[in-house]
Each structure stands twice: as structure tokens, then as C-alpha cells.
N, C-alpha and C positions, 0 to 999 in steps of 0.2 A: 529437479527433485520435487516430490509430492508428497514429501512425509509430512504428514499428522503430528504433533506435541503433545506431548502428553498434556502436559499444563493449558495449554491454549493453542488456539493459532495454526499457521499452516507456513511453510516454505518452498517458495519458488525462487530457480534459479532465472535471473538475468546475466545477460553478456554487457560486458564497458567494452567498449569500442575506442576505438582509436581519438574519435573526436568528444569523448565523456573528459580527455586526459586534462590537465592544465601545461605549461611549461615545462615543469618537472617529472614529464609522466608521472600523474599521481590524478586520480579522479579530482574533478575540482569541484571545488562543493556545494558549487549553484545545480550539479548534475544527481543529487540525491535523492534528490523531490522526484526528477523524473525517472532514475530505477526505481525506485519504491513505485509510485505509479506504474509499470509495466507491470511490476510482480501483482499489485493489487488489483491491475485489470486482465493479467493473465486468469486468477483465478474466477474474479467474478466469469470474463470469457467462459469459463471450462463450466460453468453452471448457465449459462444460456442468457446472462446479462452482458450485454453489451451494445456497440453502435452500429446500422447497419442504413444504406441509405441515408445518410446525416440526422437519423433519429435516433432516440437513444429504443434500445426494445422494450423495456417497461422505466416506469416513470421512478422508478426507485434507481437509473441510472443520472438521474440533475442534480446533481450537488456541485456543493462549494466548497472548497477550504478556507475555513475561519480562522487557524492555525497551524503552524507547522515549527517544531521546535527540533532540533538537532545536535547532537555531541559526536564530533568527530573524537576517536580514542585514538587509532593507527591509517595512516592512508594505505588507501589500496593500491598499490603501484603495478599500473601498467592494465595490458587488457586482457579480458576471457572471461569466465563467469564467475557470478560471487552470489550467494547464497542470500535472501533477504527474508527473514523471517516476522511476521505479522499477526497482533489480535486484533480483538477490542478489549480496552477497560472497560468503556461505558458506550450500553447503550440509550438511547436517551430516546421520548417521543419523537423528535426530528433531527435528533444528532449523534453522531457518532464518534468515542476516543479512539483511537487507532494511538497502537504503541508498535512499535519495529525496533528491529537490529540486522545489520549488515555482516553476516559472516563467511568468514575463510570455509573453505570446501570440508574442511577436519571437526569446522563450528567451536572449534579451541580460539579462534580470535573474532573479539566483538571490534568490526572495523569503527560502526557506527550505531546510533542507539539516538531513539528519540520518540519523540508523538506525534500525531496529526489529529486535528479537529474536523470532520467533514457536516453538513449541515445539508438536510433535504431540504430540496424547492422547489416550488411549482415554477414548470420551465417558461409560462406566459409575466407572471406575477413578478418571480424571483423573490421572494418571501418564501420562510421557512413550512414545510408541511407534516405532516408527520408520516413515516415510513407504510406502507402496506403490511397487511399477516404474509403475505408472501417473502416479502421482505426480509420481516424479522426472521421470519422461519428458513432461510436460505442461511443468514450471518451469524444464527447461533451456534453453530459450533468455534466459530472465532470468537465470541465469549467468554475471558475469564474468568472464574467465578472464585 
């Protein structure tokens, strides 16, 4: 799915696979970080940001996470695709808030809900740098304002 929000943000669907499960078939929850990361570099992908040759293609793809905080409300049991919806709160000279939520297909159940803090850096340095106008100008409609 590639709908737009009104409010902010964009949603892409990811697949849980067999091996995202824990014991209980229920997604486990060290496996959050990396859906949301699919969905977050599905879309950068679909705008021409990504890795190719073990480079990243513009330098606005080297960041870090400086945080990532999580609230699981319902597990997601079992596998096939679930809905992960993504902004920004803040954008910052060299940082960015990412806020998400994990939704059922109907987007009537928030599985999961949380932030991410990502942090640009020069990929030689690894010190923080500040974003490009290309940059900003690609992520502002993930922007809530």
C-alpha cells in the first residue's frame, strides 16, 4: 500500500515471515526495528535513495540510530503483511524524529507504536553532519506540521 495521510506520513506494507515469529507465533520484538526499517527503505528506495555497489547513492543515506523506543499494544500473530505507517516529528540540522505505528490491513488495530531517532554522518568521520537541500526536500512531506 502507498497511501498518503493526510495528517503526515506514508504507508508501506511489509511481509512477517515465518522466521520474524518467536515461539508462540507472534512476531518477536527484537523484529520491529527491522520491519520498520524495510518499510522506511522501501520508500526512501521508490525515491532513488538507496545502496548500490556497497555505497550508499547520495550521502543523505549514512545514518545512525541514536534511539528507538517501542510499545507493543497487540501481537501480531503469525505471518503475511502488516501495514507500517511512518513521519517525522522533528526535523533537525542533522537529525531526524521518526514516529511509526504497526497496523492490521482494516488500520482499525494499532499493533505497535513508537519513535526513532536517526542522526546524519559523514560516512569517513562518523560524526554528525547536517542533511543536504536535496535531502530535506525529498522528506518533507513526511513532515508533521
Amino acid at each position: 500500500m502507498t497511501e498518503t495521510l493526510q495528517h503526515a506520513g506514508v504507508i508501506r506494507e511489509v511481509v512477517v515471515h515465518f522466521d520474524d515469529l518467536d515461539a508462540s507465533a507472534v512476531v518477536h520484538n527484537s523484529r520491529y526495528a527491522l520491519l520498520l526499517e524495510r518499510a522506511v527503505s522501501t520508500w526512501f528506495s521508490e525515491h532513488g535513495y538507496s545502496f548500490a555497489n556497497g555505497r550508499p547513492t547520495t550521502e543523505d543515506m549514512v545514518v545512525g540510530v541514536r534511539e528507538f523506543t517501542i510499545t507493543y499494544n497487540v501481537p501480531i500473530r503469525g505471518t503475511g503483511p502488516v501495514d507500517v505507517h511512518f513521519w517525522i516529528d522533528k526535523l533537525g540540522r542533522t537529525s531526524a524524529v521518526y514516529g511509526f505505528r504497526f497496523l492490521s490491513a482494516d488500520h482499525t488495530t494499532v499493533y505497535a507504536e513508537g519513535r526513532r531517532v536517526m542522526v546524519k554522518m559523514d560516512f569517513a568521520a562518523g560524526v554528525p553532519v547536517p542533511w543536504t537541500e536535496d535531502g530535506l526536500a525529498l522528506v518533507e512531506p513526511l513532515v508533521r506540521r
